[in-house]
N, C-alpha and C positions, 0 to 999 in steps of 0.2 A: 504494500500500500504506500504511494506515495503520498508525505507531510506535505499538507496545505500551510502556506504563508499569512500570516498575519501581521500586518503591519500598521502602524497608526502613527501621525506624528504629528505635534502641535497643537494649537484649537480646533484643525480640519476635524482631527476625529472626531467622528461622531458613529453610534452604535445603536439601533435601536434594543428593545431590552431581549427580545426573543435570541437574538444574535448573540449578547452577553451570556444569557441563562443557556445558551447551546456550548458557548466556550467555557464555563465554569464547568460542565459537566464531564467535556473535554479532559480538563485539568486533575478533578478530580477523581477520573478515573486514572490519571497520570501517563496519559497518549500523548502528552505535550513536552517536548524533554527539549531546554535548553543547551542551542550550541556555543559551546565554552570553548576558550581555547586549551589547547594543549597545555602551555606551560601558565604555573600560579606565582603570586609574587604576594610579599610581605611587604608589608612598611617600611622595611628598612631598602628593598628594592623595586620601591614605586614609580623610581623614574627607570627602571628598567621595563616598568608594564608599560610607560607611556611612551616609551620609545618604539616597544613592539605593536602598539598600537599604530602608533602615526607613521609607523616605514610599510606598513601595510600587511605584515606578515602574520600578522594572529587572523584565526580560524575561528571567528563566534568571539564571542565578549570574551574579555580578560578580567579574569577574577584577581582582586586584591585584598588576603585575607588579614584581618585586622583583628 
């Protein structure tokens, strides 16, 4: 099964509530799995995350665990 995109950004979004109560259900049954990147980074090498952020090379969000 291919993952459907969701994307929303700014005050555009907008959702009516059917649409919400369809993606909570989504979630909760836990069919929705965030793409993270591979490597994690600490506080203490945060501008390591934001370097592999802005040179383009992370795959999904970059976690910075605190």
């Amino acid at each position: 099964m291919k993952a459907k995109t969701l994307t929303a950004y700014g005050d555009d979004a907008s959702f009516e509530a059917a649409e919400l109560t369809k993606l909570a259900e989504i979630v909760d049954a836990g069919a929705l799995k965030p793409s993270l990147d591979d490597q994690r980074f600490d506080l203490d090498t945060v501008g390591g995350a934001y370097d592999r952020l802005t040179s383009g090379q992370a795959i999904g969000k970059v976690v910075v665990d605190v």
